[in-house]
N, CA, C and O atoms as CSV, one atom per row, in Angstrom:
chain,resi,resn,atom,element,x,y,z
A,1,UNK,N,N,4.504,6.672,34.951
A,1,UNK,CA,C,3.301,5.869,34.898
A,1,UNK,C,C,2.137,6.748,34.428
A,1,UNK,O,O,2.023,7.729,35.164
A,2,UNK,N,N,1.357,6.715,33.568
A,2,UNK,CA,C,0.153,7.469,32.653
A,2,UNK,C,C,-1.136,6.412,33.401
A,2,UNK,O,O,-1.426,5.221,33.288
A,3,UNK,N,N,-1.746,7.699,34.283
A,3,UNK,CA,C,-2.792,7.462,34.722
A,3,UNK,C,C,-4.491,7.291,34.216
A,3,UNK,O,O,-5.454,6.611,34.568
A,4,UNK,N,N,-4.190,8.389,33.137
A,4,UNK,CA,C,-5.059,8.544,31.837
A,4,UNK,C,C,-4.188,8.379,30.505
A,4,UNK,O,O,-3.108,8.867,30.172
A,5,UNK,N,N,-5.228,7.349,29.763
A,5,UNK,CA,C,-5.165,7.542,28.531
A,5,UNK,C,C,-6.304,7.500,27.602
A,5,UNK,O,O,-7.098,6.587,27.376
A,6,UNK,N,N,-6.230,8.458,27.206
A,6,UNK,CA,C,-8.054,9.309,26.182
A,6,UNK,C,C,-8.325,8.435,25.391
A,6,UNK,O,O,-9.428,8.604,24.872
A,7,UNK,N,N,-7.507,7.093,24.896
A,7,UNK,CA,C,-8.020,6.454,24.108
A,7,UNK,C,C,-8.914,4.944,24.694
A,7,UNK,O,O,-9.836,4.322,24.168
A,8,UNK,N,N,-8.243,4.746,25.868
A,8,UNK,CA,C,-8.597,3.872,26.946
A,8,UNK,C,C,-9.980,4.165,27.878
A,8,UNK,O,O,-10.826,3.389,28.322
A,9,UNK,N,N,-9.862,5.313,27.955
A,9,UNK,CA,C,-10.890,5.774,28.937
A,9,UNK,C,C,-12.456,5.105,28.745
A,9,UNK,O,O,-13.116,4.955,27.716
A,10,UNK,N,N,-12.786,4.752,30.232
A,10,UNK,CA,C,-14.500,4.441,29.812
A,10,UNK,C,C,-14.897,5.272,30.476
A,10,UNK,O,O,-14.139,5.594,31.391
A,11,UNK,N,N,-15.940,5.858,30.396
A,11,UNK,CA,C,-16.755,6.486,31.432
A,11,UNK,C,C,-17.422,5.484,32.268
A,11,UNK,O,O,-17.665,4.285,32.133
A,12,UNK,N,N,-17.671,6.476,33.294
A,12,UNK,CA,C,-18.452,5.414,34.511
A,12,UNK,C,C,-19.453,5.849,34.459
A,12,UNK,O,O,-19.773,6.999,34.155
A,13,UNK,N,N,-20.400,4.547,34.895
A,13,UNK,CA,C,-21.548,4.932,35.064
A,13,UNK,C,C,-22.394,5.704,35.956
A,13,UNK,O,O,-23.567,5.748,35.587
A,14,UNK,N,N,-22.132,6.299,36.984
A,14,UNK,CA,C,-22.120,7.119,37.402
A,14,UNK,C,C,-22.173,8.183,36.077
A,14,UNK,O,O,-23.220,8.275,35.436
A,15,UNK,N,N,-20.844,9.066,35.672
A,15,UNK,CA,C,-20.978,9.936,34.366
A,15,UNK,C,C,-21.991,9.651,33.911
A,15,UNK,O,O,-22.875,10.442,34.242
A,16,UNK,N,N,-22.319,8.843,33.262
A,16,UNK,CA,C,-23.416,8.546,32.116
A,16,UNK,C,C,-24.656,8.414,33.454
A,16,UNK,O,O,-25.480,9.041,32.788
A,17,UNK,N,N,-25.142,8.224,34.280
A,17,UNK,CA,C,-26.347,8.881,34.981
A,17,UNK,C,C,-26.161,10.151,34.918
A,17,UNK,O,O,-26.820,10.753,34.071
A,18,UNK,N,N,-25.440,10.745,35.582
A,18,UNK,CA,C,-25.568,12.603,36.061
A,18,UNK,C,C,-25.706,13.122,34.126
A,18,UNK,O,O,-26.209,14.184,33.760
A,19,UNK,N,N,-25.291,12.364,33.454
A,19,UNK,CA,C,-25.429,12.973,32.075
A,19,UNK,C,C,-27.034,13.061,31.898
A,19,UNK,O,O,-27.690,14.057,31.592
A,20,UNK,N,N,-27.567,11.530,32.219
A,20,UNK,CA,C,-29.127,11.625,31.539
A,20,UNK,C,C,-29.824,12.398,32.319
A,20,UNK,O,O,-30.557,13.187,31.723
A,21,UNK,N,N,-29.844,12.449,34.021
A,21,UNK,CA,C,-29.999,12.760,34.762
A,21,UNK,C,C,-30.316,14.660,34.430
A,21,UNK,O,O,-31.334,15.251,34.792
A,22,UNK,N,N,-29.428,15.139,33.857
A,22,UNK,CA,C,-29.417,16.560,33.508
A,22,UNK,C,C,-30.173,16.313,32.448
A,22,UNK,O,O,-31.354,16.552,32.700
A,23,UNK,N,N,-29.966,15.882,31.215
A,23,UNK,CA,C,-30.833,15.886,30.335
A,23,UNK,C,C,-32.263,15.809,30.294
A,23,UNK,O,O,-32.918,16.434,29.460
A,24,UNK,N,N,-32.814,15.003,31.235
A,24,UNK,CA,C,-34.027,14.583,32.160
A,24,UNK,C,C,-34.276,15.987,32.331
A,24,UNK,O,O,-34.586,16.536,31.273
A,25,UNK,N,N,-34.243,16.644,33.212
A,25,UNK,CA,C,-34.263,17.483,34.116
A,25,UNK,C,C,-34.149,19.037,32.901
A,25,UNK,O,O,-34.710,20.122,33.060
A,26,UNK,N,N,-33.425,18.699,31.987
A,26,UNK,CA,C,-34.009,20.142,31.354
A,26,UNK,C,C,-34.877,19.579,30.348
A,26,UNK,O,O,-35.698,20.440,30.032
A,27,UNK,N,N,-35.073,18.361,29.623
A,27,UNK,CA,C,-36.299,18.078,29.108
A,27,UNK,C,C,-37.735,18.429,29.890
A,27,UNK,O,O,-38.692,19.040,29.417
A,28,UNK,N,N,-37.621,17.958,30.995
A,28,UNK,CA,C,-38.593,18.590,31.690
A,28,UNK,C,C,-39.215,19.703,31.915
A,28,UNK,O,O,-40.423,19.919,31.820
A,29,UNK,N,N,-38.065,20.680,32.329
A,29,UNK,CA,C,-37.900,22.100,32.402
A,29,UNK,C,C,-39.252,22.553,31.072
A,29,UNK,O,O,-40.430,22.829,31.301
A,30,UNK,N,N,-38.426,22.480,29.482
A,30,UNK,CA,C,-38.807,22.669,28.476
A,30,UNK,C,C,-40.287,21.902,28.118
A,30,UNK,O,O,-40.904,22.042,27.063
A,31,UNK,N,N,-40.539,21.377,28.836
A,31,UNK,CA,C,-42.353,20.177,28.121
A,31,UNK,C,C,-42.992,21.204,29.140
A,31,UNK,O,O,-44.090,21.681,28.857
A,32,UNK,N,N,-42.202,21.655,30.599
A,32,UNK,CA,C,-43.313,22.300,31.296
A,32,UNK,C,C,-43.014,23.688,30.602
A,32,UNK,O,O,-44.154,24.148,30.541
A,33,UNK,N,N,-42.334,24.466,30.144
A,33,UNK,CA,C,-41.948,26.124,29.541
A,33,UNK,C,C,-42.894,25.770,28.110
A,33,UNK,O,O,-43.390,26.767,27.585
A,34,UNK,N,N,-43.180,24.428,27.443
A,34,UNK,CA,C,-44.213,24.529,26.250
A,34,UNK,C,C,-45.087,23.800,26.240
A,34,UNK,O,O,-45.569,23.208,25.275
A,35,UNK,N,N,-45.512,23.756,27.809
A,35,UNK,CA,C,-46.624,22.985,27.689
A,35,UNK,C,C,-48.338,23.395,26.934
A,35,UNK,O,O,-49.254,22.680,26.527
A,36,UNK,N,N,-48.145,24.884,27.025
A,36,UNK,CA,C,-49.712,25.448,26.212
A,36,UNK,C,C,-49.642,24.931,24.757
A,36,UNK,O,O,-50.652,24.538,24.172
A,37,UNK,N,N,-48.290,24.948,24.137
A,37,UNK,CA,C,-48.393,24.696,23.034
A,37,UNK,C,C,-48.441,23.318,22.719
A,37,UNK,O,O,-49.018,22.893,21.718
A,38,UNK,N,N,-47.652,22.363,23.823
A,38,UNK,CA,C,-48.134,21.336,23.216
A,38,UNK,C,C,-49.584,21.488,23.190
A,38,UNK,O,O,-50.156,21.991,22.223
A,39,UNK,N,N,-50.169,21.082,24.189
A,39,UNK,CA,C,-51.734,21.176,24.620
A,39,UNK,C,C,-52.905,21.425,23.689
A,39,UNK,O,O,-53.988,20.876,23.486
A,40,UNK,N,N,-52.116,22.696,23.102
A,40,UNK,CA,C,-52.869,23.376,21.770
A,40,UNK,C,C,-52.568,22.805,20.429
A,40,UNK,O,O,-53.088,22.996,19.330
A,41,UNK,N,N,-51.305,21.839,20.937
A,41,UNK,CA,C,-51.104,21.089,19.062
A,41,UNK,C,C,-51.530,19.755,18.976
A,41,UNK,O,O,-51.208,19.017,18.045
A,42,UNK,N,N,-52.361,19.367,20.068
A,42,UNK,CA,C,-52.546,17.858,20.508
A,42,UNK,C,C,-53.554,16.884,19.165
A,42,UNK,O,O,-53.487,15.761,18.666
A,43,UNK,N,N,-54.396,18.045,19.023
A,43,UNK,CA,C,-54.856,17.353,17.862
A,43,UNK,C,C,-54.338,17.775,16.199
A,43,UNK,O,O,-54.961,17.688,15.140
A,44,UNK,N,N,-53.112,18.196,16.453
A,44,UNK,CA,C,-52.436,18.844,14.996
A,44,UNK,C,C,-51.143,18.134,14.713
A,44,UNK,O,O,-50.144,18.854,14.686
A,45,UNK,N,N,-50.959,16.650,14.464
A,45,UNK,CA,C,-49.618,16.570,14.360
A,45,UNK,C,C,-48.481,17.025,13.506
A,45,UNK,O,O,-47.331,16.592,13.420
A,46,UNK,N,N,-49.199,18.182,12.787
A,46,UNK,CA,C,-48.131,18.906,12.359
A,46,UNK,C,C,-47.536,19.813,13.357
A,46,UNK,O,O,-46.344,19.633,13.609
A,47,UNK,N,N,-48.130,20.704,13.932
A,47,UNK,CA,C,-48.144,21.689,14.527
A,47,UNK,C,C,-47.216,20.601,16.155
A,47,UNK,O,O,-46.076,20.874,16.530
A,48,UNK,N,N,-48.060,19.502,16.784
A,48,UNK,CA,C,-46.978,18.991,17.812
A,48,UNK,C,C,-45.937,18.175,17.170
A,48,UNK,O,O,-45.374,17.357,17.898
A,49,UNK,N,N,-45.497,18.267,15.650
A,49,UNK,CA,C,-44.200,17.924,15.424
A,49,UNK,C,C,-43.168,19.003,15.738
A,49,UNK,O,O,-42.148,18.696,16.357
A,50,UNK,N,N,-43.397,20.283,15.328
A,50,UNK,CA,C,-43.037,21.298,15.402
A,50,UNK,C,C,-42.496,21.874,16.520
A,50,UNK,O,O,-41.355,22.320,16.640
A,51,UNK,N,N,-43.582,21.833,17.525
A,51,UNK,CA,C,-43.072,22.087,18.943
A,51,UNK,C,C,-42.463,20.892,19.680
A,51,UNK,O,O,-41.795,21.465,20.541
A,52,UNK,N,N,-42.278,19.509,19.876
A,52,UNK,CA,C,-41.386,18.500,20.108
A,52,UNK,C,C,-39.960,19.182,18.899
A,52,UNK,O,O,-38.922,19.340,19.541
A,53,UNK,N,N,-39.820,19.538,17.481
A,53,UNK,CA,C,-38.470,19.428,17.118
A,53,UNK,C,C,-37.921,21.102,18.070
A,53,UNK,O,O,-36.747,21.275,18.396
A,54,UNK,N,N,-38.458,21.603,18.212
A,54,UNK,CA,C,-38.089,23.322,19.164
A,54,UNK,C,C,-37.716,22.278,20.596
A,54,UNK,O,O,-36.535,21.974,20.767
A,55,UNK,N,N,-38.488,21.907,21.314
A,55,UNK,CA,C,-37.621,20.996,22.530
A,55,UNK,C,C,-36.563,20.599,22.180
A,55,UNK,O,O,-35.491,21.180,22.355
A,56,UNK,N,N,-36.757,19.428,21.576
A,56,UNK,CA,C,-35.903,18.588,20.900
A,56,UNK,C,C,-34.208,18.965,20.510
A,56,UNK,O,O,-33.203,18.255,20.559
A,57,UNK,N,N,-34.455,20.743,20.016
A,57,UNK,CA,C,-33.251,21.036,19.489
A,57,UNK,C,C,-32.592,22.026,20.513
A,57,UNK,O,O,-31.556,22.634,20.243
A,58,UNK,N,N,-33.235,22.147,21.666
A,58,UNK,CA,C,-33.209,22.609,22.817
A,58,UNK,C,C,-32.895,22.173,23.857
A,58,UNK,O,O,-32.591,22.982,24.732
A,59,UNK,N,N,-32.871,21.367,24.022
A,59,UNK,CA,C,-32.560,19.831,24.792
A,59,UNK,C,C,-30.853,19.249,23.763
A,59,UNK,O,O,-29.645,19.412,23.934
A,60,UNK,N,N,-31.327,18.870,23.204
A,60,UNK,CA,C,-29.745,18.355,22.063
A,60,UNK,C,C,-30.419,16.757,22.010
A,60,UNK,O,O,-31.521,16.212,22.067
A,61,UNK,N,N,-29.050,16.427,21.869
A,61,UNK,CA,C,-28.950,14.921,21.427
A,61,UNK,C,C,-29.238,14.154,22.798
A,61,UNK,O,O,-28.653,14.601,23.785
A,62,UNK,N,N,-30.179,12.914,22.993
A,62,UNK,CA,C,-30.294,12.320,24.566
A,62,UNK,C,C,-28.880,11.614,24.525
A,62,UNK,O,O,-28.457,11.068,23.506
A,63,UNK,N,N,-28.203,11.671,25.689
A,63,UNK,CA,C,-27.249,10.513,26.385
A,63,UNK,C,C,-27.916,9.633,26.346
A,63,UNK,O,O,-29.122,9.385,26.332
A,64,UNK,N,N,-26.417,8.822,26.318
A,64,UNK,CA,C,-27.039,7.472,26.136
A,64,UNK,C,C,-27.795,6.509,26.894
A,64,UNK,O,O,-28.554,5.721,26.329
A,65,UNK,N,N,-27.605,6.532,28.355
A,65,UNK,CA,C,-28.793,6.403,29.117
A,65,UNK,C,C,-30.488,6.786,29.136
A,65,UNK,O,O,-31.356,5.949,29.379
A,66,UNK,N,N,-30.763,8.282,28.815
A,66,UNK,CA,C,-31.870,8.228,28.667
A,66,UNK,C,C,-32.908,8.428,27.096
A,66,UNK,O,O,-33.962,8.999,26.817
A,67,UNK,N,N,-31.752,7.483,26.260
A,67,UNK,CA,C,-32.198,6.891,25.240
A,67,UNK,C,C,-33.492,5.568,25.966
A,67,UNK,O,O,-34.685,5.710,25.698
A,68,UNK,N,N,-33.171,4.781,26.553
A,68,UNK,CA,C,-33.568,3.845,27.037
A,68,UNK,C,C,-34.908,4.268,27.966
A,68,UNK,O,O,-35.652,3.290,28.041
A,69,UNK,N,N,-35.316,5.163,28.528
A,69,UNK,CA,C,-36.310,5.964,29.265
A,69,UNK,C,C,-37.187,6.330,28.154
A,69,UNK,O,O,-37.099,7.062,27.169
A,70,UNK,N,N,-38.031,5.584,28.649
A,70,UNK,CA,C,-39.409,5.901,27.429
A,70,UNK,C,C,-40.867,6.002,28.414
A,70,UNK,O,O,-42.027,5.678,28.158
A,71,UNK,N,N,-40.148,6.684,29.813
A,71,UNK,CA,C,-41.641,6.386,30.708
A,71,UNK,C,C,-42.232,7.938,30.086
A,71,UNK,O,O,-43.451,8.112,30.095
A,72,UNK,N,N,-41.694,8.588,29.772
A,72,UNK,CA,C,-42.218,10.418,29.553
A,72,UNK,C,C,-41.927,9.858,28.008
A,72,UNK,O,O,-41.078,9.129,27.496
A,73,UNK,N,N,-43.325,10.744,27.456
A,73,UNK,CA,C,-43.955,10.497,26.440
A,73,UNK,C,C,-43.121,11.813,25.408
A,73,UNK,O,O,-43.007,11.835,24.183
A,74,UNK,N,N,-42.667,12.746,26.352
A,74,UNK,CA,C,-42.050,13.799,25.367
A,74,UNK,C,C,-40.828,13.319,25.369
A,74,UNK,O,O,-40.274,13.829,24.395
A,75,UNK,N,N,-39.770,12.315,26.160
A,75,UNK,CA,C,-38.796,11.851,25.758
A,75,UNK,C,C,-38.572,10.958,24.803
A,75,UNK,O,O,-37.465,10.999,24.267
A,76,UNK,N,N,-39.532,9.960,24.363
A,76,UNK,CA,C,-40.016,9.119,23.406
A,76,UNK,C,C,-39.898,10.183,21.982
A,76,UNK,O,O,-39.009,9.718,21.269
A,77,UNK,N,N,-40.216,10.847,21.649
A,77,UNK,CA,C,-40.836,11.931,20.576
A,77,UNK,C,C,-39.737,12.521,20.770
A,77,UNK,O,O,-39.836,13.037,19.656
A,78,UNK,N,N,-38.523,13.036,21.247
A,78,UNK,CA,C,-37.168,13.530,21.225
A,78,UNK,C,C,-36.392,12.611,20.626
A,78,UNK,O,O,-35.745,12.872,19.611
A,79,UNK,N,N,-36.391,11.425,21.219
A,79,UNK,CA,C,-35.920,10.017,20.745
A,79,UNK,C,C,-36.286,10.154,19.182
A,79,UNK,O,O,-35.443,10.667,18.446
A,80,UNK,N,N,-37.480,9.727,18.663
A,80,UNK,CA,C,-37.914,9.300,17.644
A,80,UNK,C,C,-37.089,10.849,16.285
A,80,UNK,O,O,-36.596,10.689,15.168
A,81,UNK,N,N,-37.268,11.985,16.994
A,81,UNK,CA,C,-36.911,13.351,16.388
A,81,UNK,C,C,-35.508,12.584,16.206
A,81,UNK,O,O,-35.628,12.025,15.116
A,82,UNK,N,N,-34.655,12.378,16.555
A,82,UNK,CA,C,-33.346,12.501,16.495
A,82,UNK,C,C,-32.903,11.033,15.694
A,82,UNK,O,O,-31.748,10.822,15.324
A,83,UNK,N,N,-34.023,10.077,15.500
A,83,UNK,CA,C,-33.250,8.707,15.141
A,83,UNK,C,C,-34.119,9.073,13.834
A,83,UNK,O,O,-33.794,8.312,12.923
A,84,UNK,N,N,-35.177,10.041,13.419
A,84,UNK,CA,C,-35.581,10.404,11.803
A,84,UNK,C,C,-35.155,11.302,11.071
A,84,UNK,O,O,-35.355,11.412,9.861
A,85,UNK,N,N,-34.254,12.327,12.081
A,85,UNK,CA,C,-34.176,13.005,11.097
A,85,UNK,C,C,-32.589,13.191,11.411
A,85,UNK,O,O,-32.014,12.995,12.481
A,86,UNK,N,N,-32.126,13.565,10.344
A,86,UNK,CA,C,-30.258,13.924,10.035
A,86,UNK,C,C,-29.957,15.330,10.851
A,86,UNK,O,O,-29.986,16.340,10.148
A,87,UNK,N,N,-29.675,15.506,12.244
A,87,UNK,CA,C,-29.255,16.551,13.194
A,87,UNK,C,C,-27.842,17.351,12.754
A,87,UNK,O,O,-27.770,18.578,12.817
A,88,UNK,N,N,-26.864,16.611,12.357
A,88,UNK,CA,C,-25.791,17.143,11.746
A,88,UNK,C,C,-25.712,17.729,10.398
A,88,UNK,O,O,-24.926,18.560,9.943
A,89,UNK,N,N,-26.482,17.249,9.981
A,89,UNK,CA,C,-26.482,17.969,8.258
A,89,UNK,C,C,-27.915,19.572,8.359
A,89,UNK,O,O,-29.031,19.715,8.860
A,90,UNK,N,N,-27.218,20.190,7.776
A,90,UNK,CA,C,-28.085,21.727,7.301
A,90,UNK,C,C,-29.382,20.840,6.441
A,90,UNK,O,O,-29.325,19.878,5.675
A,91,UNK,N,N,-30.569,21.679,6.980
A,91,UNK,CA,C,-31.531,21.306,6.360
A,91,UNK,C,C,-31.716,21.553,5.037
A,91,UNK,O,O,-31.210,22.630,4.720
A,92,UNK,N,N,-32.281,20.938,4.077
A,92,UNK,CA,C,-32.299,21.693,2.545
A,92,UNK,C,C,-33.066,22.528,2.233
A,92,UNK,O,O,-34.251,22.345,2.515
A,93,UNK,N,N,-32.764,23.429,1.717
A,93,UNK,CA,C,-33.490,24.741,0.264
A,93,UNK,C,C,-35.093,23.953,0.731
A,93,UNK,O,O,-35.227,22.749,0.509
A,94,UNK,N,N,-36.167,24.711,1.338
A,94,UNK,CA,C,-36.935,24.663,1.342
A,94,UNK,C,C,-37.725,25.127,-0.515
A,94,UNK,O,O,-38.260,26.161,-0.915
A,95,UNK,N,N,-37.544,24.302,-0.945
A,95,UNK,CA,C,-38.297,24.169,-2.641
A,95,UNK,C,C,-39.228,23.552,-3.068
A,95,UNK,O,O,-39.385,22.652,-2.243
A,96,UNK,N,N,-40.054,23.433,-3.929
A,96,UNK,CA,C,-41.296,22.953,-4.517
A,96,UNK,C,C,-40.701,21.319,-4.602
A,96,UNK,O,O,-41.321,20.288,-4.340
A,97,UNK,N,N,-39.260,21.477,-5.070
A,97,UNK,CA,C,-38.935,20.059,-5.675
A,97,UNK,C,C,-38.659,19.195,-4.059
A,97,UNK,O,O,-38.264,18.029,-4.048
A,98,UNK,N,N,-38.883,19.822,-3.026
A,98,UNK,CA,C,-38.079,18.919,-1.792
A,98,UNK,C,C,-39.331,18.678,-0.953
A,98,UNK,O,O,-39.312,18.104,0.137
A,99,UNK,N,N,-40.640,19.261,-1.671
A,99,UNK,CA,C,-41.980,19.122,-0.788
A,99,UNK,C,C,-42.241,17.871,-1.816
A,99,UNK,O,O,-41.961,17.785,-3.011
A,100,UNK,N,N,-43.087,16.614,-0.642
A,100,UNK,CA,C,-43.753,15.503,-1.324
A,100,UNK,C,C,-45.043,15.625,-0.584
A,100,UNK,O,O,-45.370,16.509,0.208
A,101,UNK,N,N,-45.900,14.300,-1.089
A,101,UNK,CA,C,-47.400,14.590,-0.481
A,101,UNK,C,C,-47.489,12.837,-0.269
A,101,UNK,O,O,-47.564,11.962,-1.132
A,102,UNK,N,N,-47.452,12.740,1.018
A,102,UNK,CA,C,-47.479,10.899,1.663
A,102,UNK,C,C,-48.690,10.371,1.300
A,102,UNK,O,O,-49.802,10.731,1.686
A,103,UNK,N,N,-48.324,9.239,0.309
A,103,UNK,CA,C,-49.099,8.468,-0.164
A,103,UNK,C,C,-50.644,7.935,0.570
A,103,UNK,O,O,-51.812,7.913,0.182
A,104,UNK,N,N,-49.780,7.457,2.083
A,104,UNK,CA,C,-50.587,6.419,3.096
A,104,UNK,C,C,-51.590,7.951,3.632
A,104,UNK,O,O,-52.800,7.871,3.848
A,105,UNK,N,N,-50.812,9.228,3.767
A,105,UNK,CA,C,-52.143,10.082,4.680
A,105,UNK,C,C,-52.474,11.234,4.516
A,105,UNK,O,O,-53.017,11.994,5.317
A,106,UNK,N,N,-51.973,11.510,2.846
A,106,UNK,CA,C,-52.039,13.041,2.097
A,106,UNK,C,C,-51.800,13.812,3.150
A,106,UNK,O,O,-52.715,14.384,3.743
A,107,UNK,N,N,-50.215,13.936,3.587
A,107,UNK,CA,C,-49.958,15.075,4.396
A,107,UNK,C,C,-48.768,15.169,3.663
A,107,UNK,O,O,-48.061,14.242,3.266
A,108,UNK,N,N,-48.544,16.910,3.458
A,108,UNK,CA,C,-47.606,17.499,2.852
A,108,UNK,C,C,-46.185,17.427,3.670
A,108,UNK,O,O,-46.392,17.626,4.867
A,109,UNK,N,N,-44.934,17.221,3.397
A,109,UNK,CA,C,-43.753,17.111,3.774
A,109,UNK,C,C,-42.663,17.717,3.431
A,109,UNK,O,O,-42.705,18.388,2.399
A,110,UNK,N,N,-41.884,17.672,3.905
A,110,UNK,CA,C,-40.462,18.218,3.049
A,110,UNK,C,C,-39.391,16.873,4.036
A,110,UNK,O,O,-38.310,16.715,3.469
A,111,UNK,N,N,-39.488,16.328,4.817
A,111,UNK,CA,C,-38.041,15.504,5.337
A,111,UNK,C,C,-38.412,14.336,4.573
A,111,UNK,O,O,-39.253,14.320,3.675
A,112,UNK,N,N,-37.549,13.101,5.099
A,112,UNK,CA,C,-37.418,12.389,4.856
A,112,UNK,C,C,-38.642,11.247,4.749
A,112,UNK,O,O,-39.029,10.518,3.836
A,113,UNK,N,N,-39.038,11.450,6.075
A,113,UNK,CA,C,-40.511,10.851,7.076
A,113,UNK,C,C,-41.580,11.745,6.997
A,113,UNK,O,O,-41.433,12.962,7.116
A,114,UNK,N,N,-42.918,11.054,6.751
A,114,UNK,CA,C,-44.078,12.182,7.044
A,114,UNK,C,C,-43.984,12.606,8.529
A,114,UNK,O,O,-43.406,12.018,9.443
A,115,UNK,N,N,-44.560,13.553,8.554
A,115,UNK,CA,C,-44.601,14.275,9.827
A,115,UNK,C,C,-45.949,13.466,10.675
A,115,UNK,O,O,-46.025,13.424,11.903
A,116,UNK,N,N,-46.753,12.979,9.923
A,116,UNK,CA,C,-48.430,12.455,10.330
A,116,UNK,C,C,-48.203,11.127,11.057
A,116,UNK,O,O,-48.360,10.719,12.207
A,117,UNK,N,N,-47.709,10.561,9.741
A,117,UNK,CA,C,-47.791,8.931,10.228
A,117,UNK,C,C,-46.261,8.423,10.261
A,117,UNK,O,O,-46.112,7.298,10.739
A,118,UNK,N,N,-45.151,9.068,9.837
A,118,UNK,CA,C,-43.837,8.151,9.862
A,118,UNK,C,C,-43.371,7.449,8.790
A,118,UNK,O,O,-42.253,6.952,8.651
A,119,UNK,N,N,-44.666,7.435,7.747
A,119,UNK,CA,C,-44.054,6.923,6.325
A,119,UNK,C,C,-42.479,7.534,5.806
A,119,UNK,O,O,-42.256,8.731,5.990
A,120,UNK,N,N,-41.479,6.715,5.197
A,120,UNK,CA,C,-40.857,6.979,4.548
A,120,UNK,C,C,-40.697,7.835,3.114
A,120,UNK,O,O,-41.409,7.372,2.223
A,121,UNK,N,N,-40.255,8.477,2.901
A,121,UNK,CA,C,-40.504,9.370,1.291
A,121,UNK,C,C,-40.296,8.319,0.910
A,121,UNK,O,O,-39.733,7.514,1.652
A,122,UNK,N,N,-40.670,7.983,-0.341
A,122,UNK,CA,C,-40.695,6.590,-1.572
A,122,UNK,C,C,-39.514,7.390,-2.621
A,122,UNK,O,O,-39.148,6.849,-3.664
């Protein structure tokens, strides 16, 4: 009789709390270990894109539970980091040809999304 089978398996929910639950808990860790810098990039959203993608890639990918947790404002901005930009793929050749300049708020770029406002590259 096969008690497990890996293709069957669900996780319980339980698992998937203690998952977000940790994730929580070192997001936290990390907003309070950079909090001067946020603080200091508050009016620079280049500069607090920068320090949210250093959390962000420090932290990893959210479980899927605290995808849904949007009461902490730096989990929101982890969220948003990870559903704009491509985490699995190597970033590209930082080049003249991969920098654009966003139409809607003349801020200089290289991803996909402005860093300012969220516009799409055209």
């Amino acid at each position: 009789m096969e008690l497990y089978n890996s293709s069957s398996y669900v996780r319980s929910a339980e698992e998937d709390q203690r998952e977000a639950d940790a994730w929580l808990q070192k997001v936290a860790q990390l907003e309070k270990q950079y909090q001067d810098e946020l603080t200091a990039a508050s009016d620079d959203p280049e500069k607090k894109n920068a320090v949210v993608r250093l959390i962000a890639e420090e932290a990893g990918m959210p479980p899927r539970l605290a995808i849904g947790i949007m009461n902490r404002p730096i989990v929101s901005l982890i969220n948003q980091y990870f559903r704009y930009n491509k985490v699995n793929e190597p970033a590209p050749a930082d080049t003249s040809a991969s920098r654009w300049t966003c139409p809607k708020c003349n801020t200089e770029n290289t991803g996909v999304f402005c860093t300012a406002c969220g516009a799409k590259r055209a």
